[in-house]
Structure formats: C-alpha cells, structure tokens
BALOBA-1460 file (C-alpha; in Angstrom, 3 decimals):
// residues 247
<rec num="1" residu="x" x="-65.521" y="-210.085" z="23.262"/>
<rec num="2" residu="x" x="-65.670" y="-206.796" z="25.765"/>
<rec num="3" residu="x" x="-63.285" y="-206.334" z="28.633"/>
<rec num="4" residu="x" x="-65.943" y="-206.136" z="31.074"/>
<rec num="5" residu="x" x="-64.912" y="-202.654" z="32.568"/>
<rec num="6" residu="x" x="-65.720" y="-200.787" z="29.611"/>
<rec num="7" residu="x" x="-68.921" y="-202.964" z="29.126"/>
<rec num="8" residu="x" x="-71.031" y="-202.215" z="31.795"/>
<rec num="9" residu="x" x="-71.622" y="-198.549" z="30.212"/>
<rec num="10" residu="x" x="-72.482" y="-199.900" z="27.143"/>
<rec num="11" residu="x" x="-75.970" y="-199.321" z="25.811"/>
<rec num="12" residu="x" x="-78.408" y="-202.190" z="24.853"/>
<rec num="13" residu="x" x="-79.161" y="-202.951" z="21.244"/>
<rec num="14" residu="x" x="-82.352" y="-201.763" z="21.361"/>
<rec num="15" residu="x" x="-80.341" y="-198.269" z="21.095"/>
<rec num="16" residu="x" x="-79.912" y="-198.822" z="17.548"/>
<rec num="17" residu="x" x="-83.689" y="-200.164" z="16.781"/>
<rec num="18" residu="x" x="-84.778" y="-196.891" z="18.185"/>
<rec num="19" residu="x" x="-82.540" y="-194.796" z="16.233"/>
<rec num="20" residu="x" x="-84.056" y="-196.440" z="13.124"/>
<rec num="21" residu="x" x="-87.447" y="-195.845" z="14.445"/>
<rec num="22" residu="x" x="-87.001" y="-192.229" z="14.615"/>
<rec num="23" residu="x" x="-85.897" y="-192.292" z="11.519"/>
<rec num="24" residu="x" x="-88.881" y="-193.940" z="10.258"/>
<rec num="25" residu="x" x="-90.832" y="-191.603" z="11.693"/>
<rec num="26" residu="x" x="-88.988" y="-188.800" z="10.119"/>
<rec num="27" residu="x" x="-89.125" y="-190.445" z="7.114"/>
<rec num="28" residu="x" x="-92.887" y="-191.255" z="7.449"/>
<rec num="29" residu="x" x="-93.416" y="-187.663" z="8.077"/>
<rec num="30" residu="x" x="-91.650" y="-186.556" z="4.748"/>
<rec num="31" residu="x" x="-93.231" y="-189.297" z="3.195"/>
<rec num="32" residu="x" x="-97.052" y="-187.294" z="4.061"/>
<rec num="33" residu="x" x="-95.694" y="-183.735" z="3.588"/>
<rec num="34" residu="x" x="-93.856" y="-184.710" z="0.164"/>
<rec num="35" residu="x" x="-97.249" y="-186.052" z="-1.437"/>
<rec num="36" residu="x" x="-98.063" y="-182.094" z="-1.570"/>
<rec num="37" residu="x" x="-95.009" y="-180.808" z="-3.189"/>
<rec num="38" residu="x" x="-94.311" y="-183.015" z="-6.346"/>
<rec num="39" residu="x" x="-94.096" y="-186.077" z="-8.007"/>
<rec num="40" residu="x" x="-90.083" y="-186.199" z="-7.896"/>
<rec num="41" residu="x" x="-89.730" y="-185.876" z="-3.811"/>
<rec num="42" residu="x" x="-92.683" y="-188.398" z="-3.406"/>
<rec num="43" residu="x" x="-90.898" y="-190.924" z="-4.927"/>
<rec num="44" residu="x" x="-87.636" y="-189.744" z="-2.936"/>
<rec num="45" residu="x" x="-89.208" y="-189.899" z="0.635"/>
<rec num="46" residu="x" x="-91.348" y="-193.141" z="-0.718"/>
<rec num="47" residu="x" x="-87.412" y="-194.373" z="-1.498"/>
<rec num="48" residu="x" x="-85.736" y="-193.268" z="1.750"/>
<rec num="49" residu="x" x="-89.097" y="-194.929" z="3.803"/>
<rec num="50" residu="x" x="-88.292" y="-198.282" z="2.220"/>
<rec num="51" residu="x" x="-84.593" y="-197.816" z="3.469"/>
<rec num="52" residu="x" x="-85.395" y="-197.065" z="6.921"/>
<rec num="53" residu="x" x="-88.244" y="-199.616" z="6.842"/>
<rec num="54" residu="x" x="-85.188" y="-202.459" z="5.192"/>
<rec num="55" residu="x" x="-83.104" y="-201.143" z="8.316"/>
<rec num="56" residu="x" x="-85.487" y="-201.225" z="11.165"/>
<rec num="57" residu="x" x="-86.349" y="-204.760" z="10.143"/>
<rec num="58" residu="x" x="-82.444" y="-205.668" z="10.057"/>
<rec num="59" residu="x" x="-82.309" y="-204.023" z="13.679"/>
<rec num="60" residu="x" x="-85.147" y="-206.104" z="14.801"/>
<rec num="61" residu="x" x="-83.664" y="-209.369" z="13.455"/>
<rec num="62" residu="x" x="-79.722" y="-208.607" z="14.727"/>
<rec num="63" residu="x" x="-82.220" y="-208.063" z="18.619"/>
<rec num="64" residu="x" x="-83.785" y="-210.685" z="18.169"/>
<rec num="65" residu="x" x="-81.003" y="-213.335" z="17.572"/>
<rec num="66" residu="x" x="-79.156" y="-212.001" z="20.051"/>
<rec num="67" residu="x" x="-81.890" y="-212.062" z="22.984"/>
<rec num="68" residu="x" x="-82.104" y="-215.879" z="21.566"/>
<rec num="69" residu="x" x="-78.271" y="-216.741" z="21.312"/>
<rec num="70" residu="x" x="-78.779" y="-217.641" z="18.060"/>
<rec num="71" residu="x" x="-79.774" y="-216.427" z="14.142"/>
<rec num="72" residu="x" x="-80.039" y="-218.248" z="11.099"/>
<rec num="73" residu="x" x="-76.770" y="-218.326" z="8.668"/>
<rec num="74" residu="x" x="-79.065" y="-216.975" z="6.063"/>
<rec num="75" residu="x" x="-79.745" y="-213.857" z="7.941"/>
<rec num="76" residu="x" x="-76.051" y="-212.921" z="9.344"/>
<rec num="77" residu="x" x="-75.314" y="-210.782" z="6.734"/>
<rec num="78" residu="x" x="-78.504" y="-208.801" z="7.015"/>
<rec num="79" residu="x" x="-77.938" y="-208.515" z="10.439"/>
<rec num="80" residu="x" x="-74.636" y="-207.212" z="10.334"/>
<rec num="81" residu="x" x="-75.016" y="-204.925" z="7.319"/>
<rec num="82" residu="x" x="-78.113" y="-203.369" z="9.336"/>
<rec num="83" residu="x" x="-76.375" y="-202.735" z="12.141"/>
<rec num="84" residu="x" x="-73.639" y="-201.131" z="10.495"/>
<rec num="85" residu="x" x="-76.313" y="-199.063" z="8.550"/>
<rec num="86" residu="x" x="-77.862" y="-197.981" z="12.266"/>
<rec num="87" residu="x" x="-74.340" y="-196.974" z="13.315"/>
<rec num="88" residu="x" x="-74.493" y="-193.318" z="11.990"/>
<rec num="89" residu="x" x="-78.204" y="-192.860" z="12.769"/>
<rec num="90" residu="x" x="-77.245" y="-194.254" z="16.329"/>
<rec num="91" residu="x" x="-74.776" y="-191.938" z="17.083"/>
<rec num="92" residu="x" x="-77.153" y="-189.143" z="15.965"/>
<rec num="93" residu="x" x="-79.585" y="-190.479" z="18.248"/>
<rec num="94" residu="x" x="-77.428" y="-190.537" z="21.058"/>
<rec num="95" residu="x" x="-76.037" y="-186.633" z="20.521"/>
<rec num="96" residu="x" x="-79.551" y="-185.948" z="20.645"/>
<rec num="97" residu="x" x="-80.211" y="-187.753" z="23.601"/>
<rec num="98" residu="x" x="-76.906" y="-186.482" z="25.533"/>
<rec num="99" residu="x" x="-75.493" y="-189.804" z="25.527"/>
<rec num="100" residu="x" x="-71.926" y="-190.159" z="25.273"/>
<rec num="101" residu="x" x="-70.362" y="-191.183" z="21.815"/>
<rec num="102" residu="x" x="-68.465" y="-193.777" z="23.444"/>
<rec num="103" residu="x" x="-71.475" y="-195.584" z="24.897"/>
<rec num="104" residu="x" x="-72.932" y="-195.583" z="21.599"/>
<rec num="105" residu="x" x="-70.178" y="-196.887" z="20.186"/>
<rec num="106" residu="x" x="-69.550" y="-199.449" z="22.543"/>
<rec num="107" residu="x" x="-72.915" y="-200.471" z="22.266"/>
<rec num="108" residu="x" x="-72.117" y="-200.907" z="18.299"/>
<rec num="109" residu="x" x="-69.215" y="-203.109" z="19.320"/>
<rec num="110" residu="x" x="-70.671" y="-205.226" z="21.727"/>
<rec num="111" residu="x" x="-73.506" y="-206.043" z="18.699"/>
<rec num="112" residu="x" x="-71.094" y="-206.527" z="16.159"/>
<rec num="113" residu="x" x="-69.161" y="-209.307" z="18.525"/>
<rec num="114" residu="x" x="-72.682" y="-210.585" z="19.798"/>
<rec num="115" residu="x" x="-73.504" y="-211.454" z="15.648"/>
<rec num="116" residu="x" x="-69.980" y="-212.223" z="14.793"/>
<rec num="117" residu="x" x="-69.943" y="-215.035" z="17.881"/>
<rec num="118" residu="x" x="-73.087" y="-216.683" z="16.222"/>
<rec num="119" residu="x" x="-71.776" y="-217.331" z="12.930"/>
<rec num="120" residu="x" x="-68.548" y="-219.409" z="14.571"/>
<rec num="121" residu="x" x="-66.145" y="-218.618" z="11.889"/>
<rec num="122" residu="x" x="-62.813" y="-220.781" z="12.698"/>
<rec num="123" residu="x" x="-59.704" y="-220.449" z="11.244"/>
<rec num="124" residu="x" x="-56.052" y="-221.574" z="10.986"/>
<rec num="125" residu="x" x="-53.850" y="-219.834" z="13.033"/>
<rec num="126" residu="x" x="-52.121" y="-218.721" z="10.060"/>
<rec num="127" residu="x" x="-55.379" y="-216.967" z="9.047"/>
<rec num="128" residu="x" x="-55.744" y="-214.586" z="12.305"/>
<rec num="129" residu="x" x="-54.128" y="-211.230" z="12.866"/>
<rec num="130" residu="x" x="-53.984" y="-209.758" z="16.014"/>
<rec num="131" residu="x" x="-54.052" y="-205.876" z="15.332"/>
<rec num="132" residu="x" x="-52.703" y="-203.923" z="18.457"/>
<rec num="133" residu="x" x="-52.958" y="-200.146" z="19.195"/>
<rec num="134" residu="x" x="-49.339" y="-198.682" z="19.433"/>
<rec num="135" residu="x" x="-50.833" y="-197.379" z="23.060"/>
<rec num="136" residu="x" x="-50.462" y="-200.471" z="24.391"/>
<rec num="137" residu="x" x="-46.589" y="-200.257" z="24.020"/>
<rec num="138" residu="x" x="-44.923" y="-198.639" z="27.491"/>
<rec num="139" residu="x" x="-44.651" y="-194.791" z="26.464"/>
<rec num="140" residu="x" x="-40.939" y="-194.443" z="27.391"/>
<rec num="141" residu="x" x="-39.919" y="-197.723" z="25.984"/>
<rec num="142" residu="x" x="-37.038" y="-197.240" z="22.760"/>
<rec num="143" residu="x" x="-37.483" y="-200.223" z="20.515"/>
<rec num="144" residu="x" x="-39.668" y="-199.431" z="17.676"/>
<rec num="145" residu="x" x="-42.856" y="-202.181" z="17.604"/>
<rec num="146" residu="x" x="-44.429" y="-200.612" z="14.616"/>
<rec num="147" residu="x" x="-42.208" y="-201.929" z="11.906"/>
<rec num="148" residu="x" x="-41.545" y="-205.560" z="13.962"/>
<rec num="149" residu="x" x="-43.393" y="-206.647" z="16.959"/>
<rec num="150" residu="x" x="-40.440" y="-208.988" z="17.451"/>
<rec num="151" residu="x" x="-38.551" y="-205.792" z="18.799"/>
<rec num="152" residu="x" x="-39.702" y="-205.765" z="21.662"/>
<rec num="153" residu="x" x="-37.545" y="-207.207" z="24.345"/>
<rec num="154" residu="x" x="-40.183" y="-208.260" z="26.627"/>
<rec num="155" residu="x" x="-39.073" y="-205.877" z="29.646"/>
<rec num="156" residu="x" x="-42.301" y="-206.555" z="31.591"/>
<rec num="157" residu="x" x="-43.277" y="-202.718" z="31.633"/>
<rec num="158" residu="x" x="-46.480" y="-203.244" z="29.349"/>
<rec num="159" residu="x" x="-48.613" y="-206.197" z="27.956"/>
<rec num="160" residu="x" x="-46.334" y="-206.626" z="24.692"/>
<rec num="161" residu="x" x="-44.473" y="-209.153" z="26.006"/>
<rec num="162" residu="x" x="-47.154" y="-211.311" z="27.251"/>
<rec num="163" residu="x" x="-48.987" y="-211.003" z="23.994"/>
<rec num="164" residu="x" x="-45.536" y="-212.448" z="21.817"/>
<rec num="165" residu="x" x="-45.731" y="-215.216" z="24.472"/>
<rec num="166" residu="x" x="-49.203" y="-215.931" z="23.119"/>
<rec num="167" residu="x" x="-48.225" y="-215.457" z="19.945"/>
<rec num="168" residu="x" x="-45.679" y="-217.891" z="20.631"/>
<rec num="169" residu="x" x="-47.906" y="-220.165" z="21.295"/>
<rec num="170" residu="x" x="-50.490" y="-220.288" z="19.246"/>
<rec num="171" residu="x" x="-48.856" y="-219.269" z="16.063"/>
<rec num="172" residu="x" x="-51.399" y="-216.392" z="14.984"/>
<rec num="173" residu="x" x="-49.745" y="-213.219" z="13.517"/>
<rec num="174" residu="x" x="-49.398" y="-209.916" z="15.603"/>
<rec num="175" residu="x" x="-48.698" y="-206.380" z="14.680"/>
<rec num="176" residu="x" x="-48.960" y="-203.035" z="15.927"/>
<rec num="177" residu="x" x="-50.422" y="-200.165" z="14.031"/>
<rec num="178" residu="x" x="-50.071" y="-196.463" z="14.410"/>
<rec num="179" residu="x" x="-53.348" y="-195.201" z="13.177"/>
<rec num="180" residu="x" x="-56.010" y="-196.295" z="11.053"/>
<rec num="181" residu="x" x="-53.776" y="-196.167" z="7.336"/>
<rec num="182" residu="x" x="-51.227" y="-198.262" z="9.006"/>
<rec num="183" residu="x" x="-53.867" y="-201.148" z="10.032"/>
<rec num="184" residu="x" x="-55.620" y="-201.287" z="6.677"/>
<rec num="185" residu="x" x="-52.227" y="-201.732" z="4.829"/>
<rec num="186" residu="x" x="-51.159" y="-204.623" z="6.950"/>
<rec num="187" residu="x" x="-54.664" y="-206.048" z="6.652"/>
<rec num="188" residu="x" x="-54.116" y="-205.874" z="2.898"/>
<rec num="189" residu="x" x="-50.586" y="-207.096" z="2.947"/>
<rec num="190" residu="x" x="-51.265" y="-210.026" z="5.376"/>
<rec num="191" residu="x" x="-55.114" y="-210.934" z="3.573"/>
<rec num="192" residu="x" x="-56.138" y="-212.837" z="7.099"/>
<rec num="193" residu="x" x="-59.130" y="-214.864" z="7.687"/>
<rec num="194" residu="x" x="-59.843" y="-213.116" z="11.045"/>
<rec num="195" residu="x" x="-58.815" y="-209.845" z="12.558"/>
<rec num="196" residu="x" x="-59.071" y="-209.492" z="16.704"/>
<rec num="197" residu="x" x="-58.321" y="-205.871" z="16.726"/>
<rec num="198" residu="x" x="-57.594" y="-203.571" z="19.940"/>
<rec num="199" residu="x" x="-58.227" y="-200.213" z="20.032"/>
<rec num="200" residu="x" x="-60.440" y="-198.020" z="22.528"/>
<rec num="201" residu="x" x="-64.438" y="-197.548" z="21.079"/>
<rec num="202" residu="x" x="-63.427" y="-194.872" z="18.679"/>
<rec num="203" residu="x" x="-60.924" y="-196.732" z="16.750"/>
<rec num="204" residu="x" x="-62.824" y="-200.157" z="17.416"/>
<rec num="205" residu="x" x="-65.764" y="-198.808" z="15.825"/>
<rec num="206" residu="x" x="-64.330" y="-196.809" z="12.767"/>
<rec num="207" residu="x" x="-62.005" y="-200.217" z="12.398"/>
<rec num="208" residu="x" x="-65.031" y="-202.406" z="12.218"/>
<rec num="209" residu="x" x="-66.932" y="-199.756" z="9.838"/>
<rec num="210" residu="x" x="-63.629" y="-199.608" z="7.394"/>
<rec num="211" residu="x" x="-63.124" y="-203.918" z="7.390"/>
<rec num="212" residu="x" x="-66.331" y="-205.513" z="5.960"/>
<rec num="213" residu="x" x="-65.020" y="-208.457" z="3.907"/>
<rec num="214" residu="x" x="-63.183" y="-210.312" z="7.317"/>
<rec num="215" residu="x" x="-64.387" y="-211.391" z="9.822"/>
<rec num="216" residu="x" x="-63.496" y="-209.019" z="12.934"/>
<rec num="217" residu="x" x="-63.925" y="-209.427" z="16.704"/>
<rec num="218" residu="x" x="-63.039" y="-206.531" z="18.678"/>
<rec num="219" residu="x" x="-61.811" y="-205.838" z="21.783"/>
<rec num="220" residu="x" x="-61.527" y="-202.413" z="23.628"/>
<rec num="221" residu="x" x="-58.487" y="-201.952" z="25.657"/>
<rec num="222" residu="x" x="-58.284" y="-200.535" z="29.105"/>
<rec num="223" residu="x" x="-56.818" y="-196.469" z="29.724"/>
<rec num="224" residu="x" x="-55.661" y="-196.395" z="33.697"/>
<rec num="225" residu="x" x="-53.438" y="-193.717" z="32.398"/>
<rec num="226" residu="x" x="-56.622" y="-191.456" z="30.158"/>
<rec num="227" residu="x" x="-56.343" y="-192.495" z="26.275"/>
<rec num="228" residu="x" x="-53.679" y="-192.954" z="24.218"/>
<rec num="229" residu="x" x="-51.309" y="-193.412" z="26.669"/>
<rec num="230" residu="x" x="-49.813" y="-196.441" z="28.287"/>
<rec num="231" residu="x" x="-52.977" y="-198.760" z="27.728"/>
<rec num="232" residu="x" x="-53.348" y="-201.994" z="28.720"/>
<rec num="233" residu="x" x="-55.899" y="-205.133" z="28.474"/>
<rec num="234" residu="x" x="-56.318" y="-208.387" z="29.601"/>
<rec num="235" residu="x" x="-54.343" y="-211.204" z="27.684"/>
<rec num="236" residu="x" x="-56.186" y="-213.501" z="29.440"/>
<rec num="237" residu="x" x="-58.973" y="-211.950" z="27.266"/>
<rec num="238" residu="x" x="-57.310" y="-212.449" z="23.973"/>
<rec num="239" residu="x" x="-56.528" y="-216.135" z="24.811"/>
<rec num="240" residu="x" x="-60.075" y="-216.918" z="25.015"/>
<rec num="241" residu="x" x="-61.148" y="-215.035" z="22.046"/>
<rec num="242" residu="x" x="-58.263" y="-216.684" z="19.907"/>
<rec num="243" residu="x" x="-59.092" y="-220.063" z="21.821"/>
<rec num="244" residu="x" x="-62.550" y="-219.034" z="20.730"/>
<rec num="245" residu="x" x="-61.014" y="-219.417" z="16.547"/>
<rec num="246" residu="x" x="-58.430" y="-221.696" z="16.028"/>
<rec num="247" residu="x" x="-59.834" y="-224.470" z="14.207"/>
C-alpha cells in the first residue's frame, strides 16, 4: 500500500517493460554485430538476449495481472523476480530519460505491493513485523526507540505512540531500525511471516531488493520536514494494510 501523496508521482509499470525493451534492443544489436567477431561473444550476446527476452516476458506478465487485478499463483514468482530483475535496468532508463530516481523507485514499489496484494498471503499476528524508520521518532525526543520500541512514552509529538496503540491491539511485533544492517538483523532474529516496512523510496526499494524470502508490503512515509527528519505517515494506513493480513 502507497500513502497516496507520494503516489501520484509514481511512474506506471509500463516504465519497467520499456526499460527491458531497450535492453532487448541493445542486446539484439550485440547479438547482429557479435556474429562478426567470434564464436565465444556470439554465444555471450545469444546468452544475454535470452535474459532480456526471460525478463521482458516477466515484465509483460507482472502488467498484465495487474491491469487485470489478478495473476495466476503459478506465475507470482516470475512476476516478482522479473520485476526485481527490471529494477536496475529501470533506474538506468530513467537517468537516461531525466526522470527522478525516486519516481522510478516508487514506481518499483507500487509494483511490488500491486503483485504482493494478489497472492493474499495471511498471517498470524505473531508472524508480522512492522519495521519503522528511526525518522519517524520526534528528533528532539530522549528515550532511545532503537533498542525497545516500548520506550517510548507516548508524548504525542510523533506517530510512535499511535503505532504501540496499534500494536496494542493487534498483537503484531514493531521495531525501529537505524539503517539498513539494523533491519536485516532483526528480520533474522525475529524470522516473521510478513514484513510492512516504512522507509522513504530509497530505503523502501533497497529493503525490498535485500528481503526476497518474506513476504514484504511497503509503505513510504511522508517528509513535511525534507528527509530524514521528523517523518510521519498515516496509521490509519498501516491499520488497513495489517487489517489487510491477519488471518
């Protein structure tokens, strides 16, 4: 799920289908112009043409279920494993088109919830782990989150407080990381199901890229105050996706 004020700059899909298409061209080209050289780059460029011609069709199937709200279980994990393999190509695509990297990436995260939604994974509440940005934490504030969310005293100066309520609630786990080393060791230590992580489209997407095995659904946070610095998001948001879960 996107907050929907850092959607609406997000790029369409098809962003990613044409970054493998220029690839294929590229590829195609090298293919025709490596025939003359030797035997030993044909059958490189004949190699690297297959890829591209594996990833465009992945591209085409991840559009296509999404345009139709739906995909085949067989085919989520070619979907998603495409998509991740456009990701790179995608952003070189969109350098090259003056894009900004954070459109691009957006546009990767919006995908990657869009396929993730259609394969309704559910889980205890035991089995989620709500991974939070240290950001979101109010920039003066003196109790240390990092090490236990359950510091925080609930002060009302940032979303914290309103996120242990949910918490609270639901019974999901919660913690705050300080960079991407941090998240992956509490991933590893906690082993969920499902990880709704927070971040801003940088982190988001890197987070995604680094967590293959679990399921993920991401959700970009909201900078009033530029990046990285008192951040916020809607909890209302984060109901709905862990709503959206719970068996």
């Amino acid at each position: 799920m996107l907050d929907k004020s850092n959607a609406s700059h997000t790029s369409p899909p098809k962003l990613f289908v044409l970054a493998a298409a220029a690839l294929l061209v590229v590829a195609g080209s090298f293919l025709l112009i490596s025939t003359r050289i030797s035997a030993i780059w044909t059958t490189v460029a004949v190699g690297i043409f297959a890829a591209m011609v594996v990833v465009l069709l992945g591209g085409l199937t991840a559009l296509m279920g999404i345009r139709r709200g739906q995909l085949p279980k067989t085919l989520h994990g070619f979907a998603q494993w495409s998509t991740a393999a456009l990701y790179p190509a995608a952003m070189l695509a969109g350098r090259i088109l003056g894009l900004e990297k954070d459109r691009v990436r957006g546009s990767f995260i919006e995908i990657h919830n869009q396929l993730a939604a259609m394969k309704q994974v559910k889980a205890q509440p035991d089995e989620i782990l709500l991974l939070l940005p240290h950001c979101l934490q109010w920039a003066d504030c003196r109790h240390r989150i990092t090490v236990d969310v359950n510091h925080c005293r609930q002060c009302g100066q940032c979303v914290i407080g309103d996120l242990l309520d949910l918490q609270r609630q639901y019974g999901f786990h919660m913690a705050v990381a300080t960079g991407g080393t941090l998240a992956r060791k509490i991933i590893m230590d906690l082993r969920p199901k499902v990880v709704v992580g927070v971040a801003c489209e940088r982190d988001l997407a890197a987070g995604i890229q680094d967590v293959r095995k679990i399921h993920v659904v991401g959700i970009l946070n909201e900078r009033p105050n530029g990046p990285c610095y008192n951040t916020t998001l809607n909890v209302a948001d984060v109901e709905k996706t862990i709503r959206s879960l719970v068996q």
